[in-house]
N, C-alpha and C positions, 0 to 999 in steps of 0.2 A: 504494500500500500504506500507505503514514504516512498520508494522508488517512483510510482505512478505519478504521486506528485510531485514528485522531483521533474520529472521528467515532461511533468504539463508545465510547472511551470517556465522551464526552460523551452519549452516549443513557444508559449504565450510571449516571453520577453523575445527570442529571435523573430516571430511576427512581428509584435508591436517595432521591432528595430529596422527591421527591412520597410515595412508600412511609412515610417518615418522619411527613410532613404529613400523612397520612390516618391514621396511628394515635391514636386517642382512650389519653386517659390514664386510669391507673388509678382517678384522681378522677373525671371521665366514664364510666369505664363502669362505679364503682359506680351512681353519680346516672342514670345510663341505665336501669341493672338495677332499683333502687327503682322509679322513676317506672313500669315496665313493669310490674313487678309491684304497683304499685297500681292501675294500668290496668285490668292483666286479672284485678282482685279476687282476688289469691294476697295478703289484707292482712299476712296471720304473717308473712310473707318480707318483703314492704315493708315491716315494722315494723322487724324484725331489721337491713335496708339502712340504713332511715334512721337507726336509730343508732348503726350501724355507720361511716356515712356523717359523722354527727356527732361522733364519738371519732376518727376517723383525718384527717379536714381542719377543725381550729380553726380556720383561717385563711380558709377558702372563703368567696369572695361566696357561695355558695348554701345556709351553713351556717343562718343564720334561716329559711329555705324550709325546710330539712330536717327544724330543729325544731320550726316548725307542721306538718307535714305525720305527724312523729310524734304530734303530740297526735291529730289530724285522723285517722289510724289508727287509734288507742284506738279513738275513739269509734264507729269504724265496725263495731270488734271489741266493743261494748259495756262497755267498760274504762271506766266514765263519773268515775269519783273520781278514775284517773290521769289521764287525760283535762284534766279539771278544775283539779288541779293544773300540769299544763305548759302548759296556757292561763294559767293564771295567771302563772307562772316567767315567761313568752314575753314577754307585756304588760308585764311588768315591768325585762326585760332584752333586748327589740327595740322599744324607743318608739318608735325612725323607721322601723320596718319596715312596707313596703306591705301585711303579712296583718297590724296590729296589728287595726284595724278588724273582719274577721272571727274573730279571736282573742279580740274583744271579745265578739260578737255569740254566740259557742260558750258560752264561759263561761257570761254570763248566761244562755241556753238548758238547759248541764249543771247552774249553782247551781240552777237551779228544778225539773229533775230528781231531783240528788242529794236537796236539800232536802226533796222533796215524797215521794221514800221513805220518808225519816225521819216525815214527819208519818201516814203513811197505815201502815206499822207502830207507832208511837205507838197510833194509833185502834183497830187492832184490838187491843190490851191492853184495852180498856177497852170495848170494841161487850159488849151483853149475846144473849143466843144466840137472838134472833127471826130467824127465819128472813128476814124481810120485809126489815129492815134491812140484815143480812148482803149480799143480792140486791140493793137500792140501793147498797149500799158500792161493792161488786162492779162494779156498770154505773158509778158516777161514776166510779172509778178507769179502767175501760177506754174511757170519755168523755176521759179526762185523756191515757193513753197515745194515744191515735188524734191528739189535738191535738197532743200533743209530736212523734210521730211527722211529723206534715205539716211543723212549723214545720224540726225537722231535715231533710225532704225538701228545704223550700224553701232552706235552706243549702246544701245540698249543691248545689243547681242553682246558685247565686249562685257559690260557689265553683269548679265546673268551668267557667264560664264567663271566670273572667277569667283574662288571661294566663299 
């Protein structure tokens, strides 16, 4: 009989220890929830995660991750000026971090977007009302968007590839 309960009790405490070990923490299973819902393109709720994610753990090794991954969501919501600015913030205040590099590469990508807004409503202040022009304006700009478009694609693909 002492053996039996010897021996419940030590199965009871190895449960209760492994039960312990298998629960992810509340930092884990926000950083679970974000990354799933960026996964499965819900980006408003990844957005809302990661900076959720980023106000509630200062301290986390996975805090720089968080906050490219926030810019990185803008841009995929077409928020491209916020965007633009926490690529910038990022580069600025993670030099040694492993996404400076892609954080480089976004940037210059959104300044030549934001940029190229601005010039192409500039122009139409000023196009006079030939139809002919108007129809060229028209196609280079949608020449411009189809290249932007690719070069973002080819980001994106660079970026879900690495670790």
């Amino acid at each position: 009989m002492k053996k039996i309960l010897i021996l419940m009790t030590l199965l009871f405490v190895g449960c209760t220890y492994i039960n312990q070990q298998s629960q992810a923490s509340p930092e884990d299973e926000l950083w679970q929830k974000a990354n799933a819902n960026l996964a499965d393109h819900r980006y408003n709720q990844a957005l809302f995660d990661f900076k959720q994610f980023a106000q509630l753990y200062t301290a986390s090794d996975k805090l720089a991750e968080a906050e490219y991954k926030i810019a990185y969501t803008n841009v995929i919501l077409g928020n491209y000026r916020e965007a633009l600015s926490e690529f910038n913030d990022f580069i600025v205040t993670r030099k040694s971090s492993r996404w400076v590099f892609s954080a480089e590469v976004w940037r210059d990508v959104l300044d030549d977007i934001v940029n190229r807004d601005k010039e192409v409503r500039t122009e139409t202040v000023y196009i006079e009302k030939d139809q002919s022009e108007i129809d060229q304006l028209l196609e280079e700009c949608r020449a411009e968007n189809r290249e932007l478009r690719e070069r973002i694609d080819k980001l994106e693909h660079i970026i879900e590839g690495e670790p």
